[in-house]
C-alpha positions, 0 to 999 in steps of 0.5 A: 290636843293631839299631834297635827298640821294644818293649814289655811288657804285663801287669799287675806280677806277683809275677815282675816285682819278683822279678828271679829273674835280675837280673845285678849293677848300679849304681844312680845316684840324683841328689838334690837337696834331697830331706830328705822324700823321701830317708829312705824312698826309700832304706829301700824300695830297701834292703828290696826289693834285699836280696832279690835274689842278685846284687850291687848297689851305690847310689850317691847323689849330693848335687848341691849340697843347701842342706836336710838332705839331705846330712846324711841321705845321710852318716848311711847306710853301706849307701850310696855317697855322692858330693858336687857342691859346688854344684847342677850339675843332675840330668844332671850328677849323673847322670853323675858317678854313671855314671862312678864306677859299679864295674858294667857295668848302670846303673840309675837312679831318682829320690829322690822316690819317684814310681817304682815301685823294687821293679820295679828287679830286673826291669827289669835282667833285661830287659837281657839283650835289649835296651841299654836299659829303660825304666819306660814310665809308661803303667801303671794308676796313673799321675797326671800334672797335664793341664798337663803331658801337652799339651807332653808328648804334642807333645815326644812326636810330634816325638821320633817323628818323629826317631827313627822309633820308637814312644816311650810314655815320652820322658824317665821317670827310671827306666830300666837301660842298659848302661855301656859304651853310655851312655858313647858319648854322656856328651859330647852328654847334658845336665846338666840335666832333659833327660838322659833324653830325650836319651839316649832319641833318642840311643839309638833313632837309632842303632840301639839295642834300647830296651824299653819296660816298664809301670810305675805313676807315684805322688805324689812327697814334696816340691815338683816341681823341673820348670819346664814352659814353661821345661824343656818348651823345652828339651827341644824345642832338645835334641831338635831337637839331638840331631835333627841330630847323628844323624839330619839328614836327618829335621830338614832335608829337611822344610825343604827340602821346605817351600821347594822348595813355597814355590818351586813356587806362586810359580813357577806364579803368575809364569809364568801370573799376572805372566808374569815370573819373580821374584825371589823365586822364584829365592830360594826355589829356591836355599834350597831347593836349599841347605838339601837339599845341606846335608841330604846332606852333615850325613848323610853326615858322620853316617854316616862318624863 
């Protein structure tokens, strides 16, 4: 499929939580110490996927849980329960549930029930044209603290650069991609929080149809496991990372271009200003030079592989 954005629009009407042609799906939920949580996240997604006619599985993955959760999970045999002996962190979870899924079509969703689950079916019907779905959440009920949108609407606009796509929503945990795609990037996906938005840049860079569908965003049960300055920099290293694996041109060449200005203001001042042409000039014509050079061939060994 070719490199494209799109987005849904409307409000969530009774055919948007029916999933009238929902193909058969795993569903990953990493859980972390989740004992409030957990109990009614998983009766709501029973309740909702029962209704449906395909086949689906859940698999929940306790990734090192020191409350009751573990014993929450074990209790249920309408679920797949994989244990981590210790905290590994939500991407790795993740990708240990994406890894011993039994389908083709991954969904994942968090246990702290923020997401708007009944929407799952639908939003695994949206695959049949596109690679990945995701709750976009930019729906008419969506609280967020104003600490987080301000580093959240820059990690945005940088991720937009990269990729040269529209991005509503750069990391929400509630999206439904194919296996067999998402596998292509488990070695370059991070074990931490900052999964989704890796695979979102990931995935737009190299051509992938991402749809973006409105979903609304509720109070989540227990306390945010998000440390913002701490993770908010993080998320910046990985997409600067991800950046460069699959789209080295986008990071490098402003830097060159940076330089290369630096290079011509200083040339202009040492030929009609100090009539002598520095060495600092010379330095910044070679970075300048080299970082460009740099820039081709990174992209060139992109494109090759």
């Amino acid at each position: 499929m070719q490199e494209s954005s799109q987005f849904g629009k409307g409000s969530f009407s009774t055919s948007k939580t029916s999933g009238a042609n929902c193909p058969a799906f795993s569903l990953v939920l990493p859980v972390y110490n989740e004992e409030k949580g957990i109990e009614p996240t998983l009766e709501h997604l029973q309740e909702n996927l029962k209704l449906i006619s395909s086949e689906y599985e859940i698999i929940a993955v306790n990734d090192g849980s020191t409350d009751n959760t573990g014993e929450i999970l074990r209790s249920r045999s309408d679920i797949r329960v994989i244990e981590h002996r210790r905290n590994r962190g939500y991407g790795a979870a993740l990708k240990t549930g994406i890894r011993q899924a039994n389908y083709p079509l991954i969904v994942i969703t968090d246990a702290d029930g923020t997401y708007p689950n009944e929407m799952i079916p639908y939003l695994a019907s949206l695959t049949s044209n596109a690679d990945m779905v995701v709750g976009a959440r930019i729906g008419a009920n969506v609280r967020y603290s104003n600490l987080r949108k301000i580093p959240k609407w820059f990690l945005i606009r940088f991720a937009e650069w990269i990729t040269r796509s529209r991005i509503p929503d750069l990391n929400s945990g509630l999206r439904v991609f194919h296996k067999n795609v998402v596998e292509r990037f488990l070695n370059i996906l991070p074990d931490t929080f900052s999964f989704t938005t890796t695979i979102t840049v990931a995935m737009l860079t190299n051509g992938y149809v991402v749809h973006y569908e409105p979903i609304d965003f509720h109070h989540r049960q227990g306390k945010s496991k998000i440390k913002p300055i701490r993770d908010t920099l993080r998320f910046i290293q990985l997409i600067l990372r991800t950046g460069v694996y699959f789209a080295p041109l986008r990071v490098f060449m402003p830097i060159a271009g940076l330089f290369f200005a630096s290079f011509l203001f200083t040339f202009i001042q040492d030929i009609f200003v100090r009539e002598n042409l520095t060495e600092r000039t010379l330095i910044l014509l070679i970075a300048a030079t080299q970082i460009g050079m740099f820039a081709l061939l990174a992209d060139m060994f992109d494109k090759r592989t």
